[in-house]
ZAFIVEX-786675 format. One record per residue (C-alpha): residue in three letters; z, x, y. Coordinates in steps of 0.02 Angstrom, whole numbers, padded with zeros to 5 digits, always signed. Each point is the difference from the previous one (the first is absolute). Layout:
<pts>
ALAZXY;...
</pts>
This chain:
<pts>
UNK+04429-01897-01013;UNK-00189+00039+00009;UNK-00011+00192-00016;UNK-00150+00121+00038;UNK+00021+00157-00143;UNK-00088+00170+00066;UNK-00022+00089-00155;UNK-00089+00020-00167;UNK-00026-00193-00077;UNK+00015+00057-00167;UNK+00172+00065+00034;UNK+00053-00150+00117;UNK-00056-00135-00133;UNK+00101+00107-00140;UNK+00159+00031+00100;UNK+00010-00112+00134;UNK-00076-00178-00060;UNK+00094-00097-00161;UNK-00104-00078-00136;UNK-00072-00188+00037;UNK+00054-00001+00177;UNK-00160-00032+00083;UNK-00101-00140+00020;UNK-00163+00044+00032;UNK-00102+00183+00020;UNK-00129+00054+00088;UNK-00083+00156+00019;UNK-00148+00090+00096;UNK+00003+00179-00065;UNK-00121+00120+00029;UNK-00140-00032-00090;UNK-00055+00180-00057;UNK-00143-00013+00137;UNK-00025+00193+00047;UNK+00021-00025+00173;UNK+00122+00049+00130;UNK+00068-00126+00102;UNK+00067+00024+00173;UNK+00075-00086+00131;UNK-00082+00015+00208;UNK+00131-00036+00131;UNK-00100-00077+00150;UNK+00101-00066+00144;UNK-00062-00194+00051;UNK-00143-00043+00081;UNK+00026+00016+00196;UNK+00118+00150-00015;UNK-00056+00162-00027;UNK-00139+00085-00080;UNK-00027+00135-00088;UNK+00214+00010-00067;UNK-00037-00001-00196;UNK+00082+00079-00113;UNK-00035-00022-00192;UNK+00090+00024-00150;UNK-00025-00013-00204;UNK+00089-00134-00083;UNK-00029+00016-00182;UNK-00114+00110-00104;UNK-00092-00119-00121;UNK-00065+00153-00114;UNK+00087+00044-00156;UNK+00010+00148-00102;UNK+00059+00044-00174;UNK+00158+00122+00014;UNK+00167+00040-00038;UNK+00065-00168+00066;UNK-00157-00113-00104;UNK+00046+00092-00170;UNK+00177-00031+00043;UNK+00010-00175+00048;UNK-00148-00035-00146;UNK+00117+00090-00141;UNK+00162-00088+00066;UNK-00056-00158-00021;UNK-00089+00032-00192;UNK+00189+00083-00025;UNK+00080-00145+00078;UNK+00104+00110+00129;UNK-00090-00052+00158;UNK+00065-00182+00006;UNK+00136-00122-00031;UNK-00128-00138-00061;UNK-00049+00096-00194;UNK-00191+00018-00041;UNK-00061-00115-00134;UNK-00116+00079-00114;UNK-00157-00085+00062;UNK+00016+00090+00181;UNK+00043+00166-00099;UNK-00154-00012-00087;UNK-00119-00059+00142;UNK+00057+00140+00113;UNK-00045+00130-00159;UNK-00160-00071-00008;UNK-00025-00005+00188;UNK+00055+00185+00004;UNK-00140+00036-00149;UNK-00126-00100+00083;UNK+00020+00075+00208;UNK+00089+00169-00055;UNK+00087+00080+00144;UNK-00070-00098+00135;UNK+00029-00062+00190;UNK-00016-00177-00093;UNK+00126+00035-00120;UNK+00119+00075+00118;UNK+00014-00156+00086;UNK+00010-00114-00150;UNK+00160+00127-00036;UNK+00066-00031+00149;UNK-00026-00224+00011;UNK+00059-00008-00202;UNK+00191+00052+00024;UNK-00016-00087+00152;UNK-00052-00174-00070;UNK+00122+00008-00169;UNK+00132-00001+00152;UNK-00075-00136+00088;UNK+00016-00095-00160;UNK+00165+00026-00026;UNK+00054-00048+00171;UNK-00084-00158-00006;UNK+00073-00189-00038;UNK-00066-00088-00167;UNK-00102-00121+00136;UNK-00053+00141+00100;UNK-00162+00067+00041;UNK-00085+00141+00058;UNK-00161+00035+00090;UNK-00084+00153-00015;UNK-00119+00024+00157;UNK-00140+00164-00055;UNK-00191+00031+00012;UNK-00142+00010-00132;UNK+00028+00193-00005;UNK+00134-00038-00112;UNK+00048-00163-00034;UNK-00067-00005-00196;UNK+00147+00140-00016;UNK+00106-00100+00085;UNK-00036-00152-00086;UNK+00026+00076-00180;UNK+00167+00073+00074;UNK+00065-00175+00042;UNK-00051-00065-00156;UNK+00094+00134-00109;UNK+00155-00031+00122;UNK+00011-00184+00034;UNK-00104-00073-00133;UNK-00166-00063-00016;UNK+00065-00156-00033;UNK+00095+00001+00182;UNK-00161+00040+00092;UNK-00045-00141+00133;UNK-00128+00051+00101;UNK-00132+00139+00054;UNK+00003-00053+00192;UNK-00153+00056+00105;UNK+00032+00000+00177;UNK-00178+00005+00080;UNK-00062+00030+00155;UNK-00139+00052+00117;UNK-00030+00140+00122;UNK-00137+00140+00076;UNK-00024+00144-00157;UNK-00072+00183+00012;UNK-00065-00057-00184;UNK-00169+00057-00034;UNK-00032+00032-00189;UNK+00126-00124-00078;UNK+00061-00194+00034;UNK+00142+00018+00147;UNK+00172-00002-00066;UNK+00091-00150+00077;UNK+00136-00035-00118;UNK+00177+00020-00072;UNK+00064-00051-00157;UNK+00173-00071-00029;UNK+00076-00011-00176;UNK+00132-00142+00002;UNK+00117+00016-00145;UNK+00173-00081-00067;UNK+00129+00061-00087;UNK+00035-00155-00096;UNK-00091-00147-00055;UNK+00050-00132+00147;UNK-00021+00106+00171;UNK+00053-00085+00157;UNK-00160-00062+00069;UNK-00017-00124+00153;UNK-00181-00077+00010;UNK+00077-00136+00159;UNK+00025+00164+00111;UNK-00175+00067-00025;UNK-00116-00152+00005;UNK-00162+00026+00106;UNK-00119-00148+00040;UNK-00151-00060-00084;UNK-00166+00008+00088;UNK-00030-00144+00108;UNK-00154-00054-00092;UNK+00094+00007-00164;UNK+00153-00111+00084;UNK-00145-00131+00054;UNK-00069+00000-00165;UNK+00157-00065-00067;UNK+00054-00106+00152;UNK+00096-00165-00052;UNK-00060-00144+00099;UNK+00132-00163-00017;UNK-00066-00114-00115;UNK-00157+00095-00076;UNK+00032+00161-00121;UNK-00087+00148+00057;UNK-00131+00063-00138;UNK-00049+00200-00018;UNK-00096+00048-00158;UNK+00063-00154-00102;UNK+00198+00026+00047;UNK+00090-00142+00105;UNK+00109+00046+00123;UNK+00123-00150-00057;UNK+00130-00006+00141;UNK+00077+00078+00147;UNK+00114+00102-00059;UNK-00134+00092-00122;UNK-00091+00038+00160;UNK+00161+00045+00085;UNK+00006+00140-00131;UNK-00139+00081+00040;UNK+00037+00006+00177;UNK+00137+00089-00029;UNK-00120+00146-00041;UNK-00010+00113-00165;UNK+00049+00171-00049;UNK-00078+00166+00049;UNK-00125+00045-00149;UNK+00019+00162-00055;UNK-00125+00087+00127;UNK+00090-00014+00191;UNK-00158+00016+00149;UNK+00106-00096+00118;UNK+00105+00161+00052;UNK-00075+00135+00115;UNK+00022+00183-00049;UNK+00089+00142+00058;UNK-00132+00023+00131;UNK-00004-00144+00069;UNK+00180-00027+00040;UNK+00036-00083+00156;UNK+00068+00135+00151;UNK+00189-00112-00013;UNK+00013+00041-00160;UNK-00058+00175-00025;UNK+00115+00121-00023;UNK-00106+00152-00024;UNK+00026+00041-00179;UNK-00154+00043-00086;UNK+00024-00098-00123;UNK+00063-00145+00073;UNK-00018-00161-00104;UNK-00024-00174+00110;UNK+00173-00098+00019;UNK-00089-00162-00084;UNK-00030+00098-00157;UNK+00180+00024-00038;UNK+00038-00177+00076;UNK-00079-00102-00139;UNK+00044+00153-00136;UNK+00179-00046+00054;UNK-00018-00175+00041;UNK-00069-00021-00193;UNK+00130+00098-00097;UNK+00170-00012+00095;UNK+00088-00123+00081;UNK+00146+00019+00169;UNK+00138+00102-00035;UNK-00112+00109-00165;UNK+00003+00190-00012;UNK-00149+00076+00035;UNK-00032+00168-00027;UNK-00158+00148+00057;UNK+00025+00154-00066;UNK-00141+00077+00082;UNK+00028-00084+00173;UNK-00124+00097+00122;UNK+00029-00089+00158;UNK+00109-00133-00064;UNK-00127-00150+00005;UNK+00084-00063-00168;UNK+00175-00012+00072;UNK-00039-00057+00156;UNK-00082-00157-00071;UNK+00127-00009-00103;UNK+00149+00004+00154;UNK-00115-00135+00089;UNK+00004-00105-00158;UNK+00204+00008-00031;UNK-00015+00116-00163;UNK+00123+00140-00017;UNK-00091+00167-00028;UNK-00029+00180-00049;UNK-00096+00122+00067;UNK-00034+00187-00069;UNK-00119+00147+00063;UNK-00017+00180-00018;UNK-00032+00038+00180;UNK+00125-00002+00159;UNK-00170-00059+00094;UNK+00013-00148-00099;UNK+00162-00057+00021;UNK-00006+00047+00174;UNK-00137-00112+00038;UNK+00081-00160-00107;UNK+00158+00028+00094;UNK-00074-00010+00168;UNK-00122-00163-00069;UNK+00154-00071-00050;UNK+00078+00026+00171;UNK-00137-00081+00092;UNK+00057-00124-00113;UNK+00174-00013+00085;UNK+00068+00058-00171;UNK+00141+00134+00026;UNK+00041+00162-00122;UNK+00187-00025-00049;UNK-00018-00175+00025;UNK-00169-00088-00081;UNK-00044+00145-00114;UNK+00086+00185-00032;UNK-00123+00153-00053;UNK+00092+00094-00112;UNK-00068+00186-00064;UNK-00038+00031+00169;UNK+00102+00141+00093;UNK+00178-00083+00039;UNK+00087+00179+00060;UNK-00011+00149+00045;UNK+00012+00086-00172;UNK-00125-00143-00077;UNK-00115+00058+00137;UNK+00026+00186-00034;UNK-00019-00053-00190;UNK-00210-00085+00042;UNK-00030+00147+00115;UNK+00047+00116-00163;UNK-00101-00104-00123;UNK-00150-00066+00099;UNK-00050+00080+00183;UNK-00124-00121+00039;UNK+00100-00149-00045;UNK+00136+00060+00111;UNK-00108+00020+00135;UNK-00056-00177-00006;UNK+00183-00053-00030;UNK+00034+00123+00191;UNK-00137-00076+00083;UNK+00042-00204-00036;UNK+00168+00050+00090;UNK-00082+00032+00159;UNK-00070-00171+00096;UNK-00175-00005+00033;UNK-00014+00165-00124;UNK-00163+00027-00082;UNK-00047+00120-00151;UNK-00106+00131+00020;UNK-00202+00016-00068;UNK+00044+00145-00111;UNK+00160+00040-00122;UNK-00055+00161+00025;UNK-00076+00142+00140;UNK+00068-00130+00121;UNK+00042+00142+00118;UNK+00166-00076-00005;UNK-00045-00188+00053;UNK+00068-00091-00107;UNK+00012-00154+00099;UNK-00049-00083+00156;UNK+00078-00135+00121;UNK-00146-00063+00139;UNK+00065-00094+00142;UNK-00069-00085+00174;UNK-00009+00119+00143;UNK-00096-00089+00142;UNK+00000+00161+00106;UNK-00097+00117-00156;UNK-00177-00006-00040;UNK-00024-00138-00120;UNK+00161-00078+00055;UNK+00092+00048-00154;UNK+00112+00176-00039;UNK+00050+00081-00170;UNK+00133+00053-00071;UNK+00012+00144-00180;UNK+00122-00027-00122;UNK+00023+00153-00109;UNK+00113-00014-00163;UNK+00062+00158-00082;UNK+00090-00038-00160;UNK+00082+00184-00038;UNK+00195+00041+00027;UNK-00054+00129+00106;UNK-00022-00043+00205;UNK-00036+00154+00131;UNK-00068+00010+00164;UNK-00171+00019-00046;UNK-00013-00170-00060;UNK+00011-00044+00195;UNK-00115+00111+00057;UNK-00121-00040-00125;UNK+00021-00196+00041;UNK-00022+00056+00177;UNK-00171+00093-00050;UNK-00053-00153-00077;UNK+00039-00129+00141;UNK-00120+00125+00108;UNK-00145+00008-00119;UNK+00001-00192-00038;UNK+00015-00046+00164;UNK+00149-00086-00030;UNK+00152-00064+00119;UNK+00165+00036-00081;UNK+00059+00035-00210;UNK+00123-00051-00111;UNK+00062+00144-00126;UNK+00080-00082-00158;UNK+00087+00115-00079;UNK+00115-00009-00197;UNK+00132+00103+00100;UNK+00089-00012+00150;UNK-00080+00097+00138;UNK+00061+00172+00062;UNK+00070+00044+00162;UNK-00164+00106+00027;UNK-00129-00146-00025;UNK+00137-00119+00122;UNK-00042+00139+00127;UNK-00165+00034-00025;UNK-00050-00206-00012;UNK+00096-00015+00187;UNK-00103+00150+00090;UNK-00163-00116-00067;UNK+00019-00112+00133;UNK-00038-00206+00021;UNK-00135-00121-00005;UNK+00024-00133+00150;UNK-00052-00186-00040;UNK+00015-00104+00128;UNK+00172+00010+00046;UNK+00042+00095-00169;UNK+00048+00174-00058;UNK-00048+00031-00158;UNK+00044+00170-00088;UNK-00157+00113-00047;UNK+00076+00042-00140;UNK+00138-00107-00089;UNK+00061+00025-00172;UNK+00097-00124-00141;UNK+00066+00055-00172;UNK+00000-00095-00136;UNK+00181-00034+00021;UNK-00038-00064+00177;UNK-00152-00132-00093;UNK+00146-00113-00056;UNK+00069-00018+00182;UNK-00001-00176+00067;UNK-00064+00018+00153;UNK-00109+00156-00058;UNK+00048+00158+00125;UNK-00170+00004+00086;UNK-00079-00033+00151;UNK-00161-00105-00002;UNK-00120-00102+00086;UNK+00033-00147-00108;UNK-00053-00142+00110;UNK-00153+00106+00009;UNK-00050+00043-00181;UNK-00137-00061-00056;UNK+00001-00102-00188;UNK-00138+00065-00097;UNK-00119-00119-00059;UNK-00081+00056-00191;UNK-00189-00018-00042;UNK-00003+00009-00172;UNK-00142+00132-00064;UNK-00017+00104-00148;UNK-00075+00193-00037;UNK-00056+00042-00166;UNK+00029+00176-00048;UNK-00174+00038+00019;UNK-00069-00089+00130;UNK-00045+00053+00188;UNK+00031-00143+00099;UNK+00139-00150-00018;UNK-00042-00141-00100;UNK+00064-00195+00020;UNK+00090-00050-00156;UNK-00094-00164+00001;UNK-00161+00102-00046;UNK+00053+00030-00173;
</pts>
C-alpha cells in the first residue's frame, strides 16, 4: 500500500522503513536558504476577490541548539541511526564542525547527515538517490554524500537550468539547482530508452541516410539505415537539463500552491531514468507531493514523509483530484486516527493540531497567523449572490485545551461581529457544556437561500471522525481555494515570486 508518514523522517526511515526496500530516492529538502516560505490561498479567477488567507509552510533558517548538538553527537556516537557511521563521515563532520563552528550552516548539515546514512540503508544495491539543493550548500552536501555513499558511487552533479525576471543587481541572477545523483552499488538501475530527447533537426539532416549514397559529416559515413535509425531515436539528457521550466513558471493545471513546488516533468524523467513499473519510490521530504504523484501516474509504489499536517493535507487532497481514495489507494498513517491520538498532537504540537482540525472541515482554510489571530484560526468562503461581492464567510476557531466554558461562545460571537463574518464553527478537545449548547442556540441563524445555518455551531474532536461530519454547511456553495505560490523572506516588506531567486 502507498502510505503518506506525517512525522519526523529521521524517525520514519529508522522505525518504519526496512533496509534495501526501496528502489529509488529522491529528495528536495530545504536548502538552508534563510527565507520563510509561505503559502497565499486565493480563490480562482472569476470568483471572489479580496478572500486570501496566507499561511507559513516551512521555515528554511537553521540554528545551532539543543536539537543540532544532539542529532550532530548522536550520529559521531553512533546512537542516532540504524545505518553505523563509517569513520570517514565521523571525521568530515569534526572537521566541518572546526571549520563553520556553531553555525546556521552546520545546524542543517546536522540535521541532512543522520538523515542520508538512513536513506542509505533503506535503499536496494541498484538503487539510487537524487539529492535536489542550491549552491548555498551543495559543496556540504556533496562531501556528505561522498563520505556516505562513496565517491566511487557518485553519478552525476545534475544542473537543472532555467530562465526568469531577477531583482539581481550586483551579482549574476541565480537560475539554478543542483542535483547529486548517487548509487548505492556499482550497477544502479538506469533506463536511457525512457528518457531519450531528440536531436536538433539540423544535426538529424546532417546525418540523413539517403538509399543508395552514404551520408558524409566531418569524414564519418552514415553506412546504413539502421545507423541513422539510431540517432532518430534521440540521445540522453546531458548533465545540464534547460528543457524544464521552473517553479515559476508552472502551468495554472498543475500548480498546487506550494512554494516550492518542483515542475511534474522534473520528477518524470528523474523517475522515468531510475525505476521501472511496479519500483518503490520514496521522498522523504515530500512538500506538496510532486515526487509521488509522478510516481502514482507512472505505476511505482511509493512513500511519502513530511513534518507538517499542511503538507500532507495538501498531497491527500492532490491525490484525490486524482480519483485516488485514503483507505483504498494510499493510507496516511501518524496522522490523528482517534480521539486520544488527537488529544495526544494537541498535547505535543498546538499548531500541528490545528492544521490536523482545520483539514476536517470542507472548504476549511488556515489562518494568516499561528498566533494574535484573535481567535481565527480558519476560514471557509462561500457564494452568496445576495452579499456584496457575492461571496459570505465563515470563522473557524480551534481551542485545543480540556477545558470548554461559555465564554468560548461569546468570544466566537465577538469575533463573527468584528470580522464581519456570517456564522462560526467552535472546535473544541472536549465535549461541549450544557452552557455553551445554550448560549450557541440564543445566537441565532444565517439564512442562505433556502438554508438555516447555525451562527454558531460547534464539533469536538471526537465528533471530527464522524462520517457524515455533524455540521451544517453550504457545501454546494464553498468555494475551493485556488494557491498562488509566493514567498516572504524574514526581512523583507513586500512578497516576493519564488521564480526571482
Amino acid at each position: 500500500m502507498n502510505k503518506l508518514y506525517y512525522g519526523d523522517n529521521l524517525e520514519v526511515l529508522r522505525d518504519k522503513i526496512p533496509d534495501e526496500s526501496v528502489d529509488l530516492i529522491y529528495l528536495d529538502p530545504p536548502f538552508q536558504s534563510g527565507k520563510n516560505y509561505n503559502i497565499i490561498f486565493e480563490p480562482k479567477t472569476g470568483q471572489v476577490k479580496g478572500a486570501t488567507a496566507q499561511i507559513q509552510a516551512f521555515e528554511d533558517t537553521w540554528q545551532w541548539g539543543e536539537e543540532a548538538e544532539r542529532e550532530y553527537l548522536g550520529l559521531i556516537q553512533g546512537t542516532l541511526t540504524k545505518e553505523r557511521p563509517n569513520q570517514k563521515l565521523i571525521d568530515l563532520l569534526q572537521a566541518m564542525r572546526g571549520y563553520l563552528d556553531a553555525s546556521s550552516m552546520m545546524a542543517y548539515l546536522a540535521m541532512m547527515a543522520p538523515r542520508l546514512l538512513e536513506m542509505k540503508r533503506v535503499l536496494k544495491d541498484t538503487g539510487s538517490i537524487y539529492l535536489h539543493c542550491n549552491p548555498t550548500a551543495s559543496h556540504y552536501l556533496k562531501l556528505l554524500m561522498d563520505a556516505i555513499f562513496g565517491v566511487s558511487n557518485f553519478r552525476n552533479e545534475i544542473v537543472w537550468c532555467y530562465k526568469g525576471p531577477s531583482r539581481a543587481k550586483d551579482d549574476f541572477p541565480h537560475k539554478h539547482d543542483t542535483i547529486l545523483r548517487y548509487s548505492k552499488g556499482e550497477k544502479p538501475y538506469f533506463n536511457p530508452n525512457a528518457i531519450k530527447v531528440p536531436y536538433s533537426e539540423s544535426f538529424l539532416e546532417r546525418r540523413k541516410y539517403v538509399e543508395g549514397k552514404a551520408g558524409i559529416y566531418k569524414g564519418k559515413y552514415v553506412r546504413d539505415k539502421e545507423e541513422f535509425e539510431k540517432y532518430e531515436q534521440g540521445k540522453i539528457p546531458e548533465d545540464w537539463w534547460n528543457d524544464i521550466p521552473s517553479g515559476g513558471q508552472i502551468s495554472r493545471n498543475e500548480l498546487i500552491g506550494y512554494p516550492t513546488q518542483k515542475p511534474e516533468k522534473l520528477l518524470n524523467r528523474i523517475i522515468k531514468a531510475s525505476s521501472k513499473e511496479g519500483d518503490l519510490v520514496l521522498d522523504p521530504f515530500c512538500g506538496c507531493g510532486t515526487a509521488v504523484a509522478v510516481a502514482q501516474s507512472l505505476n511505482r509504489k511509493w512513500i511519502g514523509i513530511d513534518i507538517t499536517y499542511l503538507a500532507i493535507d495538501i498531497i491527500k487532497k492532490r491525490l484525490e483530484k486524482s480519483d485516488l481514495k485514503e483507505g483504498k489507494d494510499f493510507i496516511i498513517e501518524g496522522s490523528p486516527a482517534d480521539e486520544y491520538s488527537a488529544i495526544k498532537l494537541a498535547e505535543s504540537n498546538p499548531f500541528q493540531f490545528q492544521y490536523w482540525a482545520l483539514s476536517k472541515i470542507p472548504g476549511g482554510i488556515p489562518s494568516e497567523r499561528k498566533t494574535g489571530d484573535e481567535g481565527v484560526d480558519g476560514i471557509i468562503n462561500f457564494i452568496d449572490n445576495t452579499k456584496k461581492g457575492n461571496f459570505g464567510k465563515a470563522i473557524i476557531s480551534v481551542k485545543g485545551t480540556k477545558t470548554a466554558n461559555p465564554s468560548m461562545i461569546r468570544d466566537l460571537e465577538g469575533t463573527l461581529k468584528s470580522k464581519g463574518a456570517d456564522f462560526g464553527i467552535l472546535i473544541t478537545l472536549v465535549d461541549p457544556t450544557p452552557g455553551m449548547i445554550k448560549e450557541a442556540v440564543t445566537a441565532g441563524f444565517y439564512k442562505l437561500r433556502n438554508m438555516e445555518i447555525p451562527a454558531i455551531q460547534m464539533i469536538s474532536v471526537k465528533d471530527l471522525f464522524k462520517d457524515p461530519l455533524p455540521l451544517k454547511l453550504p457545501i454546494t456553495h464553498i468555494i475551493p481555494a485556488y494557491k498562488s505560490m509566493k514567498m516572504i523572506k524574514p526581512e523583507a516588506t513586500e512578497l516576493e515570486f519564488k521564480e526571482d531567486e
